[in-house]
MIZA-533527 format. One record per residue: residue in one letter; y, z, x of N, C-alpha, C, O in turn. Coordinates in steps of 0.001 Angstrom, whole numbers, plus 500000, padded with zeros to 6 digits. Example, Ala and Ser with C-alpha at 12.3 -4.5 7.8 and 13.67 -1.06 7.14 Angstrom:
BEGIN
a494310507800513190495500507800512300496700507800513200496681508465514236
s497750507080512850498940507140513670500030507870512900501138508039513409
// end
This chain:
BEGIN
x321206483767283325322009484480284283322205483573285490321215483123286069
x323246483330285832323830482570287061324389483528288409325175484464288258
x323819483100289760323870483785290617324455482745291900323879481662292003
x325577483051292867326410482632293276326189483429294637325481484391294340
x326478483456295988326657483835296834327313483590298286327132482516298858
x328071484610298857329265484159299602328518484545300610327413484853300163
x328580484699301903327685485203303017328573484844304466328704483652304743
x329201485918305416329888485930306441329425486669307402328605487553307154
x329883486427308680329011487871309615329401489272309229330528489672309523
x328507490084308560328605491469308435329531491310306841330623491866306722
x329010490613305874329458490430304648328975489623304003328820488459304374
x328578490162302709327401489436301430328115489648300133328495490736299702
x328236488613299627328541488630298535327714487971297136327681486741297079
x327170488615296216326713487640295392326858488290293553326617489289292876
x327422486890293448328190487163291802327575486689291173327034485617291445
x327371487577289646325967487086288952327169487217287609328163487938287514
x326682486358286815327310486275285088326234485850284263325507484862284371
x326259486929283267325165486925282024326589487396280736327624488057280813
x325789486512279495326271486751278830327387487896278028328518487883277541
x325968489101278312326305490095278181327668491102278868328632491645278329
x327378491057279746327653491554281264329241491291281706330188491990282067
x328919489538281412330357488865281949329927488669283486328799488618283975
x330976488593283986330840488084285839330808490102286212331188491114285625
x329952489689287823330304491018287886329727490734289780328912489931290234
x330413491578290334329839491450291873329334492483292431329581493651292130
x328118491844293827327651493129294388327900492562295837327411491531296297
x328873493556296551329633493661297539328256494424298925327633495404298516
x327957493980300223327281494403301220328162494228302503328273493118303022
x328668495126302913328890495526303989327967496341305320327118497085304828
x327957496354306715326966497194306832326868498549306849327701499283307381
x325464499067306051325710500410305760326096500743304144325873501891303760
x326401500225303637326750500290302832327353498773301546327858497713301914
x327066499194300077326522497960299170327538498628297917327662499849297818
x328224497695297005328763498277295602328926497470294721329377496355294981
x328541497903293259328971496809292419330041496953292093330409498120291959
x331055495815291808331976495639291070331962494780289700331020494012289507
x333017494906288732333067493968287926334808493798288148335206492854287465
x335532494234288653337183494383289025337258493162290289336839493452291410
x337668492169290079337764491319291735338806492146293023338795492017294247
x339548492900292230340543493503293524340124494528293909340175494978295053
x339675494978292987338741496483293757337815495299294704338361494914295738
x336657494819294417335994494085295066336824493634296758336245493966297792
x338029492962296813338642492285298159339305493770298222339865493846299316
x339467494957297509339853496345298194338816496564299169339038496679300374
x337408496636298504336142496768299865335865496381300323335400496966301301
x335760494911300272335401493888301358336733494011302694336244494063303822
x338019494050302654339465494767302991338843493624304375338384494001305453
x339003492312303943338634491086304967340406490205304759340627489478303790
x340978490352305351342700489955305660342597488452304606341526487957304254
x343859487957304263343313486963303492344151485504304768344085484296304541
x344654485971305664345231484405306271344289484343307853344755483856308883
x342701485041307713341820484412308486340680483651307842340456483790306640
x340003482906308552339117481459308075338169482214306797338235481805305637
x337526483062307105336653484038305748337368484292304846337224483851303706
x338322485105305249339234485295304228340045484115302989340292484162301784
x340251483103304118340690482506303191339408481474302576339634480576301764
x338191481751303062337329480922302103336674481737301496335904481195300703
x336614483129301511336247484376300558337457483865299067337021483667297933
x338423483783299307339512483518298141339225482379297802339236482458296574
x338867480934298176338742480046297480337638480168296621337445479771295472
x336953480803297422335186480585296897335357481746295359334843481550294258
x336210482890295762336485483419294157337180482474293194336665482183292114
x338156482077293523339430480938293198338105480354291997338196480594290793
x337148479720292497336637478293291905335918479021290488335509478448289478
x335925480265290763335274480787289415336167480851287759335961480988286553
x337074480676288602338565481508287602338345480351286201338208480807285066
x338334478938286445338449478050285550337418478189284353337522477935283153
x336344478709285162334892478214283924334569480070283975333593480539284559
x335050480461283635334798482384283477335057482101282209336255482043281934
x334106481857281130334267482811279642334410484200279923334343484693281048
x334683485039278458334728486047278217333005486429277704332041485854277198
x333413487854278249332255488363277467331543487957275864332349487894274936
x330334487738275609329757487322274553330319486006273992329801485634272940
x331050485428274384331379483860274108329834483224273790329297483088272691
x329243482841275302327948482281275553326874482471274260326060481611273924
x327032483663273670325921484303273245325793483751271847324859483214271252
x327341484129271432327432483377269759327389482195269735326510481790268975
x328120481192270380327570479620270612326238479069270439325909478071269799
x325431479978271195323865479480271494323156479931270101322100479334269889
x323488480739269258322733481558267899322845480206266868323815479480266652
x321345480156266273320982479460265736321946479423263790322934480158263782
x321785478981262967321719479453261475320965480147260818321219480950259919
x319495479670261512318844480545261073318797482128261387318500482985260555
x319194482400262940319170483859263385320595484668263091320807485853263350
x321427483812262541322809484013261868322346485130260491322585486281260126
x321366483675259956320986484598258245320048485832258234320033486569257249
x319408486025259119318067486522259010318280488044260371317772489165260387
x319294487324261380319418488467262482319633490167262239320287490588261285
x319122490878263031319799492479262735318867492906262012318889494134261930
x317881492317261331316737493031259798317234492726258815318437492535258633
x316376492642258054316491492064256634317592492876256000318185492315255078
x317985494132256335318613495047255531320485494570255724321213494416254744
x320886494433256939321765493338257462322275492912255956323384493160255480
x320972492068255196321576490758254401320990491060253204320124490316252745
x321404492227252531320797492630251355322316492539250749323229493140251314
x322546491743249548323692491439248573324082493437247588323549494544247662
x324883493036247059325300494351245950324523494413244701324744495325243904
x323366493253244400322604493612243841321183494018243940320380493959243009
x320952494404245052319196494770245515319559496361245553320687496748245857
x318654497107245266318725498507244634318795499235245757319088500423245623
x318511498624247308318736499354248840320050498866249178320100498553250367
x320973498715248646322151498068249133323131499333249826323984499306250713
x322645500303249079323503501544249223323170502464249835323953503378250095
x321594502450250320320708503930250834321397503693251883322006502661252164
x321278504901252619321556505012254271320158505471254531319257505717253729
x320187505549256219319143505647256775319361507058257698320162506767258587
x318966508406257811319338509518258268318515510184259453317812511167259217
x318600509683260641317620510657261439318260511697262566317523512458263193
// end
């Protein structure tokens, strides 16, 4: 998990991306804190003008993310081994049409 943070008077920003998850932000204002995973909702609450000095380095500093943002679960399948390919999920996963459990279900 990668963690990033913007920081202005009376404004915190810090963007975290996990595999899972994807990018996602948690917005601090004072008094009040929100997560986002939407960037415009996000500069909806932060509502910091974009042609003053924060503003416009609040936008670059999002800007620089845009290039290297995979999608969700990209990261995840890349990193999976062959072996956790064959073997992942339980053995039942990788039972062929001839093993005599190929067909049971499981009912609870």
């Amino acid at each position: 998990m990668k963690i990033d943070q913007f920081e202005a008077p009376g404004l915190k920003i810090t963007r975290t991306f996990d595999p899972w998850n994807g990018a996602y932000w948690i917005a601090w204002k004072p008094d009040v804190s929100m997560w986002f995973q939407d960037r415009k909702a996000m500069l909806k609450f932060v509502a910091w003008p974009p042609k003053t000095p924060t503003g416009d380095r609040l936008r670059e500093w999002l800007k620089s993310f845009e290039s290297d943002a995979p999608t969700k679960g990209q990261p995840v399948a890349e990193e999976l081994s062959e072996e956790v390919l064959k073997t992942g999920f339980g053995p039942e996963c990788h039972l062929d049409e001839t093993d005599p459990n190929f067909q049971t279900r499981t009912v609870i």
